[in-house]
Gaussian input, Z-matrix of N, CA and C with variables (Angstrom, degrees):
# hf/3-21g

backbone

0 1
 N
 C     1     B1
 C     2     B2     1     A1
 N     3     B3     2     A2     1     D1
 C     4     B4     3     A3     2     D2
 C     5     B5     4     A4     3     D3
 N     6     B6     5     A5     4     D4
 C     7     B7     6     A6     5     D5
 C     8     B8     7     A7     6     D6
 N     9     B9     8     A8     7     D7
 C    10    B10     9     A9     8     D8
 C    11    B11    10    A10     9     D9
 N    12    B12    11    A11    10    D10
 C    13    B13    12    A12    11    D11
 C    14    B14    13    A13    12    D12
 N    15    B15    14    A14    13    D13
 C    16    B16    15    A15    14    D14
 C    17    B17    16    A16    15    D15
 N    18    B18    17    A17    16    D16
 C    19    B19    18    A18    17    D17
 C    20    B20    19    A19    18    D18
 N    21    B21    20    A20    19    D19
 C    22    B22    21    A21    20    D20
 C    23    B23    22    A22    21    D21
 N    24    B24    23    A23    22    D22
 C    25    B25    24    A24    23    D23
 C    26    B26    25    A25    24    D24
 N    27    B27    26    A26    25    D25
 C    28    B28    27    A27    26    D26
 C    29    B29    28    A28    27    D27
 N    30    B30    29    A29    28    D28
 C    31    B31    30    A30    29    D29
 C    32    B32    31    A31    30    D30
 N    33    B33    32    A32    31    D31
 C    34    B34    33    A33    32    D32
 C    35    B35    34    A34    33    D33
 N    36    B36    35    A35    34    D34
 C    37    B37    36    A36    35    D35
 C    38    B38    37    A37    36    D36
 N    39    B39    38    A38    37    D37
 C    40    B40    39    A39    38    D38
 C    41    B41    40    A40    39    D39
 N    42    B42    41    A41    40    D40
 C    43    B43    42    A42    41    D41
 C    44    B44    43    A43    42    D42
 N    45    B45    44    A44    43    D43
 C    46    B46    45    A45    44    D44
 C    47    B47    46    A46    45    D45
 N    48    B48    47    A47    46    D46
 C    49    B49    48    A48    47    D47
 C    50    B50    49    A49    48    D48
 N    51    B51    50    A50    49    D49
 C    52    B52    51    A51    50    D50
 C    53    B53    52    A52    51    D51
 N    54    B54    53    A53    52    D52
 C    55    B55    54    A54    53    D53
 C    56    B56    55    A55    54    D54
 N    57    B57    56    A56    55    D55
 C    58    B58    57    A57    56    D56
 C    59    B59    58    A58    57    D57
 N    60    B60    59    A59    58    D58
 C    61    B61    60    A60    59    D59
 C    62    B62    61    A61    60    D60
 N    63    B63    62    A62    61    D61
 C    64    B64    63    A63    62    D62
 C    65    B65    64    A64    63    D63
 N    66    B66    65    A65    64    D64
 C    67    B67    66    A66    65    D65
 C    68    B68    67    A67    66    D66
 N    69    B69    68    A68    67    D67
 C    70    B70    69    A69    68    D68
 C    71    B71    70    A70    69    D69
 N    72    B72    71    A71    70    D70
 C    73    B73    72    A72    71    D71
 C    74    B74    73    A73    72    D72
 N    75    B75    74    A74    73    D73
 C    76    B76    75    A75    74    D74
 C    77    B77    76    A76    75    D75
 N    78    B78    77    A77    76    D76
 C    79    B79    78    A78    77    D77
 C    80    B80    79    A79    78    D78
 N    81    B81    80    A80    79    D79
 C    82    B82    81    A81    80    D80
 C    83    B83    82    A82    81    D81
 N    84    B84    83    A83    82    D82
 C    85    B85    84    A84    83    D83
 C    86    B86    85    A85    84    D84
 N    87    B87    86    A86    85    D85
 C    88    B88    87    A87    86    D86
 C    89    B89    88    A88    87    D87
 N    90    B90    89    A89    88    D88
 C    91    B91    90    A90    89    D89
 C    92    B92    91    A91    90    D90
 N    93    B93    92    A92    91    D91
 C    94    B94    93    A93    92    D92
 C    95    B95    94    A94    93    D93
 N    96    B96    95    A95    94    D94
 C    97    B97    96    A96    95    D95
 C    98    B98    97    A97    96    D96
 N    99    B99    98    A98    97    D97
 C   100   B100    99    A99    98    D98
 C   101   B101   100   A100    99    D99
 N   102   B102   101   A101   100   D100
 C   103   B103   102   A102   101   D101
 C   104   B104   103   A103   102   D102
 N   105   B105   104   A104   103   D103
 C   106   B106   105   A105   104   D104
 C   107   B107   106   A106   105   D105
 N   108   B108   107   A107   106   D106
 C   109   B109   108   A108   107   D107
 C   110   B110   109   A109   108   D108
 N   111   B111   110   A110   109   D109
 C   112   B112   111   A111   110   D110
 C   113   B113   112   A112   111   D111
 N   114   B114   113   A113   112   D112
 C   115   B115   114   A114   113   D113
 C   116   B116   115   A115   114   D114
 N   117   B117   116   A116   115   D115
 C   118   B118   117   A117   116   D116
 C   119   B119   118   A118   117   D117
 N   120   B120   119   A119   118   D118
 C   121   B121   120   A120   119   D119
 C   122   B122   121   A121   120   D120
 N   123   B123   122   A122   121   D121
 C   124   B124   123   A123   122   D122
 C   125   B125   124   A124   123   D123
 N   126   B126   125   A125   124   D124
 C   127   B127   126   A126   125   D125
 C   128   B128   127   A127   126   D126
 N   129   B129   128   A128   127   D127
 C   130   B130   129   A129   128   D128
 C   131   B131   130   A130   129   D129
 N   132   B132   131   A131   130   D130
 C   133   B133   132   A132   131   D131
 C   134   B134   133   A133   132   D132
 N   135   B135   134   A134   133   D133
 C   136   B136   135   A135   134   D134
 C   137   B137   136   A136   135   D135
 N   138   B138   137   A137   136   D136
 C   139   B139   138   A138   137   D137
 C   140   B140   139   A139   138   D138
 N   141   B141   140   A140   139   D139
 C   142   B142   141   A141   140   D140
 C   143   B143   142   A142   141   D141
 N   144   B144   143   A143   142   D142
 C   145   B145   144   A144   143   D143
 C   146   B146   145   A145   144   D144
 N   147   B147   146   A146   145   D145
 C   148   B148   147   A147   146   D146
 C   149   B149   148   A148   147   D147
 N   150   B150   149   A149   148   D148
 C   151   B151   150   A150   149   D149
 C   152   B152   151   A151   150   D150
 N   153   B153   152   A152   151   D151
 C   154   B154   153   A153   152   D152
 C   155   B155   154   A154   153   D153
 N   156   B156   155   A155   154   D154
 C   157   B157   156   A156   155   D155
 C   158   B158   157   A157   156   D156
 N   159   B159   158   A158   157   D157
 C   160   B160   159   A159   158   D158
 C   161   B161   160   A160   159   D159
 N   162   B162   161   A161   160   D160
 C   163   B163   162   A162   161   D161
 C   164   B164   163   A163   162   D162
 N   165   B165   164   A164   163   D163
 C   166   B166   165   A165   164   D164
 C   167   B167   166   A166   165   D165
 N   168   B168   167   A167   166   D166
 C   169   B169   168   A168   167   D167
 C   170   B170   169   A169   168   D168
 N   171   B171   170   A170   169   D169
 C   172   B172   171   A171   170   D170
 C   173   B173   172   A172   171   D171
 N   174   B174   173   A173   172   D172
 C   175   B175   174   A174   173   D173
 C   176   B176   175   A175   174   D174
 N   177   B177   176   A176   175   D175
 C   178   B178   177   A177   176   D176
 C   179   B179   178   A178   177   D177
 N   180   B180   179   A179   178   D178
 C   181   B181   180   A180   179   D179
 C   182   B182   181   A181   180   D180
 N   183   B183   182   A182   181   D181
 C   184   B184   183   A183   182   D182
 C   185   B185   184   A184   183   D183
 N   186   B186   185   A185   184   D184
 C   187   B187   186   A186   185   D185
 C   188   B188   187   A187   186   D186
 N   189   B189   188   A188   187   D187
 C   190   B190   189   A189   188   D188
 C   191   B191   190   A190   189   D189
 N   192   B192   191   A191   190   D190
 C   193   B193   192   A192   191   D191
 C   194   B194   193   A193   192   D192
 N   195   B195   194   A194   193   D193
 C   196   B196   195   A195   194   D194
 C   197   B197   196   A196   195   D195
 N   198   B198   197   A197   196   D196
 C   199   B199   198   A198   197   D197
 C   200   B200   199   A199   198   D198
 N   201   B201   200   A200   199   D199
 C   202   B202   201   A201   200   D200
 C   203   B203   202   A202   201   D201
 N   204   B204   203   A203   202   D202
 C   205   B205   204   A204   203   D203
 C   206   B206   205   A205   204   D204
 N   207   B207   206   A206   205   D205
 C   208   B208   207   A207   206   D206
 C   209   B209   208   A208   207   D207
 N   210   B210   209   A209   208   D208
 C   211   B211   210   A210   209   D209
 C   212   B212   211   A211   210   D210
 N   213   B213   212   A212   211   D211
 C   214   B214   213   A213   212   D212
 C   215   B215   214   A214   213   D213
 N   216   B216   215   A215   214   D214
 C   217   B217   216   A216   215   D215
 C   218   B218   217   A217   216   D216
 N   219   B219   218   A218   217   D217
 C   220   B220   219   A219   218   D218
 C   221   B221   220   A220   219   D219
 N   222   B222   221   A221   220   D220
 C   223   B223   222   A222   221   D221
 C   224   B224   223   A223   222   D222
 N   225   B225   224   A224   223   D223
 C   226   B226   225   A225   224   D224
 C   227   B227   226   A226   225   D225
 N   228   B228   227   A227   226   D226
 C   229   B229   228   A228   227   D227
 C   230   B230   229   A229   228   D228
 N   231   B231   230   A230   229   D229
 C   232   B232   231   A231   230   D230
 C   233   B233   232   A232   231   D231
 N   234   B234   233   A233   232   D232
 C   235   B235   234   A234   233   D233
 C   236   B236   235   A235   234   D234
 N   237   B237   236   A236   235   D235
 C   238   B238   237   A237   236   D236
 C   239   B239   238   A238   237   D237
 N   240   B240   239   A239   238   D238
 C   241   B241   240   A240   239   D239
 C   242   B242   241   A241   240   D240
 N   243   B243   242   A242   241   D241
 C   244   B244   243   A243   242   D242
 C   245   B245   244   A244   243   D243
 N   246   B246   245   A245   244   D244
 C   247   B247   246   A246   245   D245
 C   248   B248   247   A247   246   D246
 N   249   B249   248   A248   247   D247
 C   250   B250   249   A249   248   D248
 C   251   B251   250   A250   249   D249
 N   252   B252   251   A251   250   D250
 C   253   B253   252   A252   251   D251
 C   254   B254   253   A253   252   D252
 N   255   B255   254   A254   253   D253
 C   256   B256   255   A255   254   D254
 C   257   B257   256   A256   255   D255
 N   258   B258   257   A257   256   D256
 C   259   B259   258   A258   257   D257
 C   260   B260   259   A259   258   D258
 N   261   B261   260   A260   259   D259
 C   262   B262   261   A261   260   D260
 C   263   B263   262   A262   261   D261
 N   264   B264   263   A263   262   D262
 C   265   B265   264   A264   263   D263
 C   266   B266   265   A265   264   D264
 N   267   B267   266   A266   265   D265
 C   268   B268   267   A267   266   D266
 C   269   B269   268   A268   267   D267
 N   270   B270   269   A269   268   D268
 C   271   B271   270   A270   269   D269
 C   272   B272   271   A271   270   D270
 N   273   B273   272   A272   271   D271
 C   274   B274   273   A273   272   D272
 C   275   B275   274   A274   273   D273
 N   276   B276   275   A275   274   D274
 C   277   B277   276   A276   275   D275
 C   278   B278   277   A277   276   D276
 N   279   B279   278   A278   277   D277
 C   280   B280   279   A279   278   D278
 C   281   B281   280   A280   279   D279
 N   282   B282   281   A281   280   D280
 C   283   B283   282   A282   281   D281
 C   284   B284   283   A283   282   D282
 N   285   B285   284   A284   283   D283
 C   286   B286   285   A285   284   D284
 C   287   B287   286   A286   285   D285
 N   288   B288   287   A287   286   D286
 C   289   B289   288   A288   287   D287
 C   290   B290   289   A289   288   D288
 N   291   B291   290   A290   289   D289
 C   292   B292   291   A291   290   D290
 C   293   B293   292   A292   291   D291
 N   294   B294   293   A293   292   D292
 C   295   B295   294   A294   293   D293
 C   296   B296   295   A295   294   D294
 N   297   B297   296   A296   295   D295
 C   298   B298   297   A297   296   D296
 C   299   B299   298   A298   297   D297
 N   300   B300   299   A299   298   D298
 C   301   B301   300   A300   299   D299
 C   302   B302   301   A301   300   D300
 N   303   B303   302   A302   301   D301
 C   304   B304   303   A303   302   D302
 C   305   B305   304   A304   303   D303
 N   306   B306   305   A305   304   D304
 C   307   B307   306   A306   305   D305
 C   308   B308   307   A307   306   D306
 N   309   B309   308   A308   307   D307
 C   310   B310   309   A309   308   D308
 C   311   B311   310   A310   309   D309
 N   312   B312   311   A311   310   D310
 C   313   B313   312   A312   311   D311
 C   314   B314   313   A313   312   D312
 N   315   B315   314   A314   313   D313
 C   316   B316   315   A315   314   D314
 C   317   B317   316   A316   315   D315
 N   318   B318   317   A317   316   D316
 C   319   B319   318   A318   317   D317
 C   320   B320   319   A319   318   D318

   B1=1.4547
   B2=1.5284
   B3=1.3132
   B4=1.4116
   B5=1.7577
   B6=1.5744
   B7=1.2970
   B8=1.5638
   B9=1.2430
   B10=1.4359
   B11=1.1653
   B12=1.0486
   B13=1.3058
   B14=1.8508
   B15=1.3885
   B16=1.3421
   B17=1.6445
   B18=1.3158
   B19=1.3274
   B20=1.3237
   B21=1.3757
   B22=1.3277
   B23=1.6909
   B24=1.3451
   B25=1.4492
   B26=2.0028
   B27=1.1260
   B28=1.2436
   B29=1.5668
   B30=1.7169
   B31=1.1585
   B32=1.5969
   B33=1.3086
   B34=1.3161
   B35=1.5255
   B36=1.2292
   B37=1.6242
   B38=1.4452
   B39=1.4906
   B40=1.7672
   B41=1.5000
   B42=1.5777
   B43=1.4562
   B44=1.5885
   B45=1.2343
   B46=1.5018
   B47=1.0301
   B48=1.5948
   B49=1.2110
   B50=1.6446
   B51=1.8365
   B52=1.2762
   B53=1.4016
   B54=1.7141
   B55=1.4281
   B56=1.6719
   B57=1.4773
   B58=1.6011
   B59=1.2426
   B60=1.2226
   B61=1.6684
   B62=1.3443
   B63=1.4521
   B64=1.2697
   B65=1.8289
   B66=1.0152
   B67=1.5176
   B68=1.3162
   B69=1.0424
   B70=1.1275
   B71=1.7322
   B72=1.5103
   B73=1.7342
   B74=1.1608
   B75=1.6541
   B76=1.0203
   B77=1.4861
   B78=1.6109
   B79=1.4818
   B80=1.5796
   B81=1.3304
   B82=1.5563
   B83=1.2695
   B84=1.9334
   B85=0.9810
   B86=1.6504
   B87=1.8914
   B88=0.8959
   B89=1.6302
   B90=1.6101
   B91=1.4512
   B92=1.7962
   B93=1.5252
   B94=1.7778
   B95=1.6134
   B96=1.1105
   B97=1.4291
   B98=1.8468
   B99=1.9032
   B100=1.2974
   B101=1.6614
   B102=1.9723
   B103=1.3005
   B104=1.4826
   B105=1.7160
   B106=1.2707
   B107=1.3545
   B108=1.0887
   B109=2.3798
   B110=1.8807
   B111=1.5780
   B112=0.8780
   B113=1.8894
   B114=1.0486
   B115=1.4984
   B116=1.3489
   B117=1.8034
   B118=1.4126
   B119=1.6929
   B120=1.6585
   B121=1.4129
   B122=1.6628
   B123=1.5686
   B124=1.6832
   B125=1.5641
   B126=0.8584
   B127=1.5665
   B128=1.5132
   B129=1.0190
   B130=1.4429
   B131=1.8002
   B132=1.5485
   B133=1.3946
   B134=1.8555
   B135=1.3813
   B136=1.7749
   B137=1.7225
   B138=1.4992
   B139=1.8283
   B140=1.4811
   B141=1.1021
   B142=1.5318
   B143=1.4452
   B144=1.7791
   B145=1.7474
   B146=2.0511
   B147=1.4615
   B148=1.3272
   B149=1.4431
   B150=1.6844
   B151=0.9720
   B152=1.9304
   B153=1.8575
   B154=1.2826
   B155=1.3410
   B156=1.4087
   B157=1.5929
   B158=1.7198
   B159=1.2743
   B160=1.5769
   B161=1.7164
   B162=1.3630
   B163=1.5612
   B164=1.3227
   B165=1.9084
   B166=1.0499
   B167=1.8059
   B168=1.6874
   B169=1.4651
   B170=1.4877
   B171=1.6115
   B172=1.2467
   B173=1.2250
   B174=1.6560
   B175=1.5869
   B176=1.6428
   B177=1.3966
   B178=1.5774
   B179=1.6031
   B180=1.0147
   B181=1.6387
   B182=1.4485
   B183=1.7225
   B184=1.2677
   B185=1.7029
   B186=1.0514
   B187=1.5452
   B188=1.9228
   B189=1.2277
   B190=1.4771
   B191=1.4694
   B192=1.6329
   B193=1.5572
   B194=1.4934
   B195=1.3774
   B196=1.8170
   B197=1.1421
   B198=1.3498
   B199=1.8534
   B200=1.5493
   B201=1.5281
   B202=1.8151
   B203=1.5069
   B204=1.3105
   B205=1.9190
   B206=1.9412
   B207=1.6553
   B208=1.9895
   B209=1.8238
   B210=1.2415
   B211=1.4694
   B212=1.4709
   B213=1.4447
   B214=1.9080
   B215=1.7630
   B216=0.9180
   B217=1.6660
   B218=1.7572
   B219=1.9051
   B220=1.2699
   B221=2.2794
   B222=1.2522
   B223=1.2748
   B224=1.2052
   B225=1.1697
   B226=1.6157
   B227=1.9526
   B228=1.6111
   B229=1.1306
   B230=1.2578
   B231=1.4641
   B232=1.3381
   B233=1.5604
   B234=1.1944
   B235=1.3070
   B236=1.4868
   B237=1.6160
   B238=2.0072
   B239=0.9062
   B240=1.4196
   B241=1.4330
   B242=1.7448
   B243=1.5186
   B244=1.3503
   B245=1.8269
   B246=1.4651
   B247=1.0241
   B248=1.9021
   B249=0.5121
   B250=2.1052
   B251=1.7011
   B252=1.3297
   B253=1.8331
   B254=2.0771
   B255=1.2759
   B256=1.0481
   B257=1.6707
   B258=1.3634
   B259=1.4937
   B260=1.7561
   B261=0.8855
   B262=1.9778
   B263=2.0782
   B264=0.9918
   B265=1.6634
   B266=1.7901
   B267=1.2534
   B268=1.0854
   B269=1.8945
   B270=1.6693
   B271=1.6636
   B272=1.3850
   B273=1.4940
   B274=0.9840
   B275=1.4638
   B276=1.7001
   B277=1.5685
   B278=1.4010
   B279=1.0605
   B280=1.4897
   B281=1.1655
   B282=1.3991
   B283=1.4414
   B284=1.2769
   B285=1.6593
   B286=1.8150
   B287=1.3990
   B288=1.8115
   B289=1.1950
   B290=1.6747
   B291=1.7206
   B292=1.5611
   B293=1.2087
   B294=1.4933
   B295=1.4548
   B296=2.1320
   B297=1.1842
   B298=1.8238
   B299=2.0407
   B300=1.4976
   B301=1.8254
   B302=0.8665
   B303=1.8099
   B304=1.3130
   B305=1.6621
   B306=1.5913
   B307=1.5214
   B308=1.4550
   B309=1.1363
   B310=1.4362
   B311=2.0846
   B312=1.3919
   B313=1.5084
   B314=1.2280
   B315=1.6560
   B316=1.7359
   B317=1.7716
   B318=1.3436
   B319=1.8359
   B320=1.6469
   A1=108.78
   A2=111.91
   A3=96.27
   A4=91.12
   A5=98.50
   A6=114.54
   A7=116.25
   A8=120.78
   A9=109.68
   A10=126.62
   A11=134.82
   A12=131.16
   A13=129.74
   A14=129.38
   A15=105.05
   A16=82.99
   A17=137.90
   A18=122.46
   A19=133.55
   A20=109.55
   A21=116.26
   A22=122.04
   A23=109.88
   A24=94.19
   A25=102.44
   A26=110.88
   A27=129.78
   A28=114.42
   A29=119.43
   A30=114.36
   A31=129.52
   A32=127.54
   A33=111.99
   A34=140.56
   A35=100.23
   A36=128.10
   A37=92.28
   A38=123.55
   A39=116.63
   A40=98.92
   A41=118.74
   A42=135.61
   A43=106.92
   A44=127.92
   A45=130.70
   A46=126.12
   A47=123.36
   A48=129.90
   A49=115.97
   A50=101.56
   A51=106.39
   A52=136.80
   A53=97.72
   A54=115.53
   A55=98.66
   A56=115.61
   A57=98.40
   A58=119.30
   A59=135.18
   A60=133.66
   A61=121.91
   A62=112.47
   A63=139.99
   A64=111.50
   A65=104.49
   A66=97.31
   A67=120.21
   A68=141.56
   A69=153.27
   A70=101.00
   A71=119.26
   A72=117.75
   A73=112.96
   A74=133.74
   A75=113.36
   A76=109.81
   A77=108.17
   A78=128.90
   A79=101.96
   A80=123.19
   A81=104.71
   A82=106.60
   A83=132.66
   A84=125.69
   A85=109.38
   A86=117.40
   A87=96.78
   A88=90.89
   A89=119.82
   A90=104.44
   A91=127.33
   A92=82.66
   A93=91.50
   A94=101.02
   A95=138.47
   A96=146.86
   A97=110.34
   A98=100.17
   A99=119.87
   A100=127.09
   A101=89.05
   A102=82.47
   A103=135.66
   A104=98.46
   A105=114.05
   A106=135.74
   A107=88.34
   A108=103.22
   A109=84.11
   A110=115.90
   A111=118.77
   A112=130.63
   A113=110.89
   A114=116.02
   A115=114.97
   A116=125.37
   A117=123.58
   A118=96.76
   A119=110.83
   A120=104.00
   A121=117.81
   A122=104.67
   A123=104.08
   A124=99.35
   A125=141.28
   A126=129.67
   A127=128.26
   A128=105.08
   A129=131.04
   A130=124.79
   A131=91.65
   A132=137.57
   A133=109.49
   A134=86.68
   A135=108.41
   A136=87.04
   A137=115.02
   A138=126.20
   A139=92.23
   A140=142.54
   A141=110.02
   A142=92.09
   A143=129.95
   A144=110.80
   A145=79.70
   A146=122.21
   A147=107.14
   A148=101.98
   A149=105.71
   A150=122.47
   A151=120.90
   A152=95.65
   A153=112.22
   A154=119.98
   A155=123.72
   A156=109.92
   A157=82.69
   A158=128.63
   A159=135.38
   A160=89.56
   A161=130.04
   A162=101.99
   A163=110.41
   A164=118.49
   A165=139.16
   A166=87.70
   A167=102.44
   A168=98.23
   A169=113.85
   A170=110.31
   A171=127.79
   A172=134.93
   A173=107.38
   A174=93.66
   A175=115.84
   A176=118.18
   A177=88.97
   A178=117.28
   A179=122.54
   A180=124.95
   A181=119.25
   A182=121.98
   A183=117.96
   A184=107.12
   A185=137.98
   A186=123.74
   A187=98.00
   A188=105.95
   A189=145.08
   A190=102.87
   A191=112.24
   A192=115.66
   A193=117.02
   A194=108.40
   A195=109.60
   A196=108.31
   A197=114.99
   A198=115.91
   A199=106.63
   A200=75.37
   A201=83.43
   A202=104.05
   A203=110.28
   A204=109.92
   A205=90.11
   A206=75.84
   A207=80.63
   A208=89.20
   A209=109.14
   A210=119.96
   A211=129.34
   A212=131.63
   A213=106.55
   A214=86.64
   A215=102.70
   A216=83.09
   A217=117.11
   A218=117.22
   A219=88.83
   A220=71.92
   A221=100.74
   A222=94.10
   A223=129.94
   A224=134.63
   A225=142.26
   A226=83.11
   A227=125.00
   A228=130.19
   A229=104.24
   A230=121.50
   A231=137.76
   A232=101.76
   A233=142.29
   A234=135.59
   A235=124.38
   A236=85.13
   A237=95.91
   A238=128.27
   A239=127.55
   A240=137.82
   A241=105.72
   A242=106.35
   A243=108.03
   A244=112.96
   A245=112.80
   A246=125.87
   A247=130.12
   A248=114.98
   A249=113.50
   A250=86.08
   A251=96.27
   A252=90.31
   A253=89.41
   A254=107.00
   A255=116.74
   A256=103.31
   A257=123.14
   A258=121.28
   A259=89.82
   A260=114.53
   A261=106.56
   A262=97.63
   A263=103.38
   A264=132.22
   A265=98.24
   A266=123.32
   A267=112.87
   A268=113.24
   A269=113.62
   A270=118.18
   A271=107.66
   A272=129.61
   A273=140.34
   A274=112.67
   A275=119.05
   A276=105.65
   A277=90.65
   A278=133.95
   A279=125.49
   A280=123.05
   A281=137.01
   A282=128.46
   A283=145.07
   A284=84.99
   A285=94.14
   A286=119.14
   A287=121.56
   A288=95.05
   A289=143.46
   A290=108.10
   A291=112.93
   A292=143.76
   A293=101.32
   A294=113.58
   A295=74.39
   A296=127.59
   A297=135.68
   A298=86.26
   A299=89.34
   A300=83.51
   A301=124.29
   A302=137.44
   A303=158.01
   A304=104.08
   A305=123.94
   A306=122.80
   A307=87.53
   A308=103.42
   A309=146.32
   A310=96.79
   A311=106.54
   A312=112.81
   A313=97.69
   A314=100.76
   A315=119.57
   A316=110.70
   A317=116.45
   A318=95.58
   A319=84.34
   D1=142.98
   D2=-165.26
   D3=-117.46
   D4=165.26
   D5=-161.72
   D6=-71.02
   D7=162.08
   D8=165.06
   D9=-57.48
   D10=139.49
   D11=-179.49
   D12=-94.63
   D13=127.96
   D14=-132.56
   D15=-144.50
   D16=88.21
   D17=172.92
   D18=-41.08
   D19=136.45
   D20=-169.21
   D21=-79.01
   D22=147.77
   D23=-175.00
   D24=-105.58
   D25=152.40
   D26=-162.11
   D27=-113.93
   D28=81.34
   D29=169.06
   D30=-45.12
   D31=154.46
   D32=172.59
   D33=-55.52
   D34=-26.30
   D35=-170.32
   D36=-85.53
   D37=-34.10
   D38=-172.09
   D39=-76.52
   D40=-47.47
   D41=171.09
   D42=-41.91
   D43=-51.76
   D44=167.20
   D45=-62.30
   D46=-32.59
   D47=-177.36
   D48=-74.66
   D49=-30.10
   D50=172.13
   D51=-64.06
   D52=-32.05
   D53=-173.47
   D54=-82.42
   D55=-59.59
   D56=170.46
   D57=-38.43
   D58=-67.05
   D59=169.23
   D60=-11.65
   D61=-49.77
   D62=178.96
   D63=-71.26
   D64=-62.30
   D65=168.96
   D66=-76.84
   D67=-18.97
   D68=-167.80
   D69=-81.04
   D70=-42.51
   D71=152.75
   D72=-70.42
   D73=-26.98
   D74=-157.35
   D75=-76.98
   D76=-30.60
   D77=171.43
   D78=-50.27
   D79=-68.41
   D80=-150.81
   D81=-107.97
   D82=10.09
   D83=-178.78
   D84=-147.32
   D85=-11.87
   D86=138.98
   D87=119.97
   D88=162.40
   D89=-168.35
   D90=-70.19
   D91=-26.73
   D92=-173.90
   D93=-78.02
   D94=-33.14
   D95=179.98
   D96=-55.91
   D97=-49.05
   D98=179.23
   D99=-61.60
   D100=-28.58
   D101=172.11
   D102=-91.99
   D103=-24.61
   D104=154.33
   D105=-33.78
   D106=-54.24
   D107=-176.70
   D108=-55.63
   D109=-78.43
   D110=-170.79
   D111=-47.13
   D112=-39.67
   D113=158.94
   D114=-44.74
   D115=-48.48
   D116=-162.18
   D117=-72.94
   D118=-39.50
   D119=-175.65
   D120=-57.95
   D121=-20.38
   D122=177.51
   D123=-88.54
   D124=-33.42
   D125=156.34
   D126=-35.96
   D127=-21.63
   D128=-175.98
   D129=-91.16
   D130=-43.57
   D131=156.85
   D132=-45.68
   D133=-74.45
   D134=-172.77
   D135=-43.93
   D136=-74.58
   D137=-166.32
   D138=-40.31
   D139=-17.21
   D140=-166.16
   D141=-124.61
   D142=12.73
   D143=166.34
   D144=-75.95
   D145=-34.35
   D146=-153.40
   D147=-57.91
   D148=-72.20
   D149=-161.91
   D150=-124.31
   D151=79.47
   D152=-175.52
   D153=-44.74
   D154=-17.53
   D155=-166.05
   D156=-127.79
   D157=66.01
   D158=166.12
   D159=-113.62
   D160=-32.04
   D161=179.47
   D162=-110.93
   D163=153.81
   D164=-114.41
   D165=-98.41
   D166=146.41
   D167=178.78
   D168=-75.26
   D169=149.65
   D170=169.20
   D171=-99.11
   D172=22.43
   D173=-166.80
   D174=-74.16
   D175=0.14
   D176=168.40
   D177=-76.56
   D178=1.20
   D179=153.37
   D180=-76.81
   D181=-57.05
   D182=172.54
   D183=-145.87
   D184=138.60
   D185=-176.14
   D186=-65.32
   D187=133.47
   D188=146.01
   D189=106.57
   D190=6.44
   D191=173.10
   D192=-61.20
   D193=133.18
   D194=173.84
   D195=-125.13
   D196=160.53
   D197=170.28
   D198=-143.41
   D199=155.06
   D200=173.80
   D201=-123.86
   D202=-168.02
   D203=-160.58
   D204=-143.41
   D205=107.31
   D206=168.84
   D207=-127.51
   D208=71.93
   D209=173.38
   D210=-19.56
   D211=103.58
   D212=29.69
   D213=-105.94
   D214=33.81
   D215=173.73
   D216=-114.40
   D217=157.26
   D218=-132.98
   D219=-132.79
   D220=132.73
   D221=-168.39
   D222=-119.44
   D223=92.62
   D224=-85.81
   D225=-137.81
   D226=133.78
   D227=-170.35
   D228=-158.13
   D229=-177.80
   D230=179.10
   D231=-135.60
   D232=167.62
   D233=129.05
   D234=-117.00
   D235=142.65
   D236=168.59
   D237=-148.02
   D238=148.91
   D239=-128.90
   D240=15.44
   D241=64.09
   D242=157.78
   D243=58.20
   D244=36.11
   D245=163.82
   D246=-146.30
   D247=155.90
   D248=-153.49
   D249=-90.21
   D250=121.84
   D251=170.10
   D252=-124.71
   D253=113.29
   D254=-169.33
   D255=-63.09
   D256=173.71
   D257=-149.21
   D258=-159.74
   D259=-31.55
   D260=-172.97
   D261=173.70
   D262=120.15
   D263=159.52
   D264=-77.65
   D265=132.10
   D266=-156.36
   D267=-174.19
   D268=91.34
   D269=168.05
   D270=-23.58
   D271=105.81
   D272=168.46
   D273=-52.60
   D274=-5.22
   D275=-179.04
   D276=-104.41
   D277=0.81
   D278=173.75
   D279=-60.44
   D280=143.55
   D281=152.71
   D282=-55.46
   D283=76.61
   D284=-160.41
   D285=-56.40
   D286=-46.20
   D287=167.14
   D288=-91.38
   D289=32.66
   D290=125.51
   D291=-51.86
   D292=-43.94
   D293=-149.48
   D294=-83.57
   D295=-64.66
   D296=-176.59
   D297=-22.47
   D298=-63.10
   D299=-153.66
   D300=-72.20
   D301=5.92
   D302=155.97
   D303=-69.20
   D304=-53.71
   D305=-148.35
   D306=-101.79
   D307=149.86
   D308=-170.32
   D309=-61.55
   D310=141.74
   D311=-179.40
   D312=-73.60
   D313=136.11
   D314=-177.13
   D315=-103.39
   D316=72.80
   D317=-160.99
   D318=-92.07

């Protein structure tokens, strides 16, 4: 049975992170490459209107942070009232908890 389905809400910084992502292939690999990366991350997207609490908690980064894995990128959320409001799109080889202890608390 599949889950309710619950649209996701889209911080600005996740909204930025997407579009860099996007140009950032489109630059060195090109449009069909760009849309790909980006398509798998909305696949990823889609799994969590179903089922918001399928990616793994993060609070040793921030309490009630979760992520999911649309490889290598790592897509980092909260939920409320039982819906994923995304928080940062994010290169899983990055130093994520730099990048957490620089940006401003997302409750």
């Amino acid at each position: 049975m599949a889950g309710r389905r619950r649209p996701i809400a889209w911080s600005p910084e996740a909204e930025a992170d997407l579009a860099d992502i996007w140009n950032y292939y489109l630059e060195v690999a090109g449009h069909k490459v760009a849309d790909t990366v980006v398509r798998s991350i909305g696949e990823a997207c889609r799994m969590l209107e179903e089922h918001p609490l399928a990616g793994r908690p993060r609070d040793e980064i921030r309490p009630g942070l979760r992520s999911a894995l649309a490889s290598p990128y790592v897509i980092f959320y909260r939920v409320n009232d039982g819906a994923a409001q995304l928080i940062r799109i994010l290169d899983g080889r990055r130093d994520i908890d730099e990048i957490f202890s620089d940006g401003p608390q997302q409750d």
